[in-house]
Kinemage of the C-alpha trace (Angstrom):
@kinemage 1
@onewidth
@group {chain A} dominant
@subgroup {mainchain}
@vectorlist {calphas} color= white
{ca unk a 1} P 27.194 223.180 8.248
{ca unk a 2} L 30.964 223.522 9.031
{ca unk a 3} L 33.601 220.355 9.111
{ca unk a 4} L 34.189 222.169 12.701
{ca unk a 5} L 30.546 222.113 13.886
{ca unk a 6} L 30.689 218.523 12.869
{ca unk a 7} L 33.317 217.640 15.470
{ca unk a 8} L 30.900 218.722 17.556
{ca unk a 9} L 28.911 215.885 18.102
{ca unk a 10} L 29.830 212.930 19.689
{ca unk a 11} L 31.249 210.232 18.026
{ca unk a 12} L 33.204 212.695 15.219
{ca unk a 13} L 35.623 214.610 17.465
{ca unk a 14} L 38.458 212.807 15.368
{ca unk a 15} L 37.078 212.555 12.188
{ca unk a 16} L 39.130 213.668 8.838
{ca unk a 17} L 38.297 216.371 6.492
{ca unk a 18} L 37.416 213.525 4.194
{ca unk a 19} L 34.944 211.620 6.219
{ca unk a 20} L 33.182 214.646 6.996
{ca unk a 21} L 32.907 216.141 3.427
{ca unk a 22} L 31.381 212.662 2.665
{ca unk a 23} L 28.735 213.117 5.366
{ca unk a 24} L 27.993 216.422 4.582
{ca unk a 25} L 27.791 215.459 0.924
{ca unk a 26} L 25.246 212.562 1.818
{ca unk a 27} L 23.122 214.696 4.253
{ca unk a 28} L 20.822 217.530 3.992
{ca unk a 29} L 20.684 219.619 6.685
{ca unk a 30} L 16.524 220.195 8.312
{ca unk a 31} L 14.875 222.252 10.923
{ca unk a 32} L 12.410 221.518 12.472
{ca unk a 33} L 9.874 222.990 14.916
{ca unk a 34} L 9.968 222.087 18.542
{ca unk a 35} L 7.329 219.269 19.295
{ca unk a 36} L 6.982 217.582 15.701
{ca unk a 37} L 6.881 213.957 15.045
{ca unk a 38} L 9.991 212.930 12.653
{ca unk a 39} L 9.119 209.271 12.874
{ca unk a 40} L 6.052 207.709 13.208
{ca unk a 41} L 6.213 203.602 14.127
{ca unk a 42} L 3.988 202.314 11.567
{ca unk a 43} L 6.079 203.211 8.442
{ca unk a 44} L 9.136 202.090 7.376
{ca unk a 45} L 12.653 204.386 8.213
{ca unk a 46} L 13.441 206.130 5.408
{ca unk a 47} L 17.131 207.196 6.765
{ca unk a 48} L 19.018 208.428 10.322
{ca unk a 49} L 19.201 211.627 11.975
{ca unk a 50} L 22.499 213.179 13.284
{ca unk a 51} L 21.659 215.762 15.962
{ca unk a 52} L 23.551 218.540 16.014
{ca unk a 53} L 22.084 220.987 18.077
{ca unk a 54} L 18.741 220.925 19.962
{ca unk a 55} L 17.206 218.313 21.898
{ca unk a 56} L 15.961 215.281 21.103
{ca unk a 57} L 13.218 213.206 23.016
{ca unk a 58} L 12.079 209.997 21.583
{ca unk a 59} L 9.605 207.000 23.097
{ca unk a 60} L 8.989 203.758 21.993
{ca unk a 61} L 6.158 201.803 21.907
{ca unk a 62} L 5.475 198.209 21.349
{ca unk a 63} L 1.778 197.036 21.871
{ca unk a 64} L 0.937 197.885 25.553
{ca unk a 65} L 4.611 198.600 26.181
{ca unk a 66} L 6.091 201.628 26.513
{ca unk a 67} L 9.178 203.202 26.971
């Protein structure tokens, strides 16, 4: 992943060449195949996700709530 890909996403249009080598050197960059679970409610996060490219859906549940 570039510093210019980066920019990309929202929220880092105006980052600096430093903030994003410290992302990038804090990150590891995943694939992963369309449909699978990253996160399942009943354990703990272990970290967050910037999406770059792709689509994301996500649902939360809580008891007989959903959303």
């Amino acid at each position: 992943m570039t510093p210019n890909q980066v920019r990309t996403v929202p929220g880092w249009e105006d980052a600096n060449d430093g903030e994003i080598t410290m992302l990038l050197n804090a990150c590891a960059e995943r694939w992963h195949r369309a449909g699978a679970v990253l996160v399942d409610g009943s354990k703990p996060a272990i970290g967050a996700m910037l999406l770059v490219s792709g689509e994301l859906q996500s649902s939360v549940e809580c008891g007989d709530m959903a959303m």
